[in-house]
N, C-alpha and C positions, 0 to 999 in steps of 0.2 A: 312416552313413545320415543324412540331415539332413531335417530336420523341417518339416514345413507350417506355417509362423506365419502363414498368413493368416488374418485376422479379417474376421469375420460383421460389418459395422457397420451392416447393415439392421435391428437389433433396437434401435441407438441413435437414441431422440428427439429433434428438430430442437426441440421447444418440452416445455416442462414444463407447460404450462397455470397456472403461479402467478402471482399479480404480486408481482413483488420485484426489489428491484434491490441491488447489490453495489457496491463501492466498494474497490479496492486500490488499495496502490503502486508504482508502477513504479520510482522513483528522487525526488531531491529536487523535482524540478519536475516529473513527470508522474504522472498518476493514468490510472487505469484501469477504466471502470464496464460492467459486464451487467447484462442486467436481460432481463426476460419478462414480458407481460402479458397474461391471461387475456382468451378471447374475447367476451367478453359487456361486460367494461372496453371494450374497443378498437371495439366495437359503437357504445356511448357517445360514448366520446368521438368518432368519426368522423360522430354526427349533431351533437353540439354542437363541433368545434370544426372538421370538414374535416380531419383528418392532418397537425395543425401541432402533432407530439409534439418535445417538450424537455428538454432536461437542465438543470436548476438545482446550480450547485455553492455550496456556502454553507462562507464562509472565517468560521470558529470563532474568538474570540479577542477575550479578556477588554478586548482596547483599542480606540480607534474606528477601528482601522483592518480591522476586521473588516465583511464584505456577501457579497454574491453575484452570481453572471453568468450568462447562458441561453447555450445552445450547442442552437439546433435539429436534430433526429436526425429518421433515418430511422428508424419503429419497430420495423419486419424487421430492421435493422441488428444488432440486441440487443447490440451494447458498441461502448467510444468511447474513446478516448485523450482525455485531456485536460491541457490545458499550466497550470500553476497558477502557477509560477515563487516558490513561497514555500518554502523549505525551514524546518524546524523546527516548523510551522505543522498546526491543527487543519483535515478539511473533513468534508464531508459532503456527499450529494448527493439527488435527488428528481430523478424521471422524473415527466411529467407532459404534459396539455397546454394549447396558450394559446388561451385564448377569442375569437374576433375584436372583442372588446372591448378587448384584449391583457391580457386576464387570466390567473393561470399557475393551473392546477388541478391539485394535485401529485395522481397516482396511487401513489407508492409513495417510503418514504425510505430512502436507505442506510444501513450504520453509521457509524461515525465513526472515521477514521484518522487518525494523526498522519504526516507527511513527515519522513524522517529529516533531519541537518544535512547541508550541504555541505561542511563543513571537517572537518577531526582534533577530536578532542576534547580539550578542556583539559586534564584531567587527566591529569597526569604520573608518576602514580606506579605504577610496573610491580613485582609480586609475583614470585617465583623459587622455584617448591619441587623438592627435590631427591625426585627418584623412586625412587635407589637408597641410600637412609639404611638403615642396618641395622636399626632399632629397626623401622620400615613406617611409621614415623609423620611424616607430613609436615613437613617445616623448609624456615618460608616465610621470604624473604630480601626487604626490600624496597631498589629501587634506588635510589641516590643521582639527588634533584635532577639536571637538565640544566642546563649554565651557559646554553644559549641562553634570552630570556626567552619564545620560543614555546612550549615548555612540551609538545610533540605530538613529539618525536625519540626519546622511549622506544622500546626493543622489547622484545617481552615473548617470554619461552621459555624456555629452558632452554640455561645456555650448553654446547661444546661441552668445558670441560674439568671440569665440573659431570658428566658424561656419562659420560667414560673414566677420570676418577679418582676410586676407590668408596673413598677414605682416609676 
């Protein structure tokens, strides 16, 4: 007999009425922000600013090569890809709108995520424990240096005569 998995998604709401917005990652260069804003916000800003809402992304980062860029949204849109192209690197974001003054009036801020790296990681040193020791007690193995000087050719697991020979 097989089963009715159809789902009721009329009981699912299209807005939360909060204002808040989110901020993830998608990969090293692109982020990903939702956000929602309450009707009485949106009231606001549509007599002072006309429906010219914006995204502020703000690039974190203790050197001066840290700022920020606007990326204008649609506000029903409620999320946005966005191309950041920094990998390793701090952001953040604010939804908001701009004044026709071009002033930016942040309505809400994101948290703050880091973008992972683009490359292998430096560190070269891969651990090995044997899962069938008789004692139960773990024996970690660490592997010898790579001659290459990339340093990222490790693998890490469990080899396969580590596996079938329980001596």
């Amino acid at each position: 007999m097989l089963l009715d998995h159809t789902i009721d998604k009329s009981w699912i709401p299209y807005r939360y009425g909060d204002t808040k917005i989110t901020l993830m990652i998608k990969d090293p260069y692109w982020l990903y922000a939702y956000w929602d804003i309450k009707d009485d916000t949106q009231h606001h800003a549509y007599i002072m600013a006309d429906h010219r809402w914006a995204l502020r992304v703000n690039h974190i980062s203790p050197c001066a090569s840290s700022g920020s860029f606007f990326i204008e949204v649609g506000l029903a849109t409620g999320n946005w890809y966005v191309y950041v192209n920094r990998p390793d690197s701090d952001f953040s974001a604010e939804i908001g709108f701009i004044l026709p003054s071009s002033l930016f009036v942040s309505v809400a801020q994101s948290n703050v995520i880091h973008t992972p790296r683009d490359r292998a990681s430096d560190i070269y040193n891969a651990y090995y424990m044997n899962i069938f020791s008789t004692q139960y007690q773990p024996m970690i193995y660490q592997a010898p240096q790579p001659q290459s000087s990339r340093g990222s050719e490790s693998y890490f697991g469990i080899s396969s005569q580590n596996i079938f020979n329980r001596s």
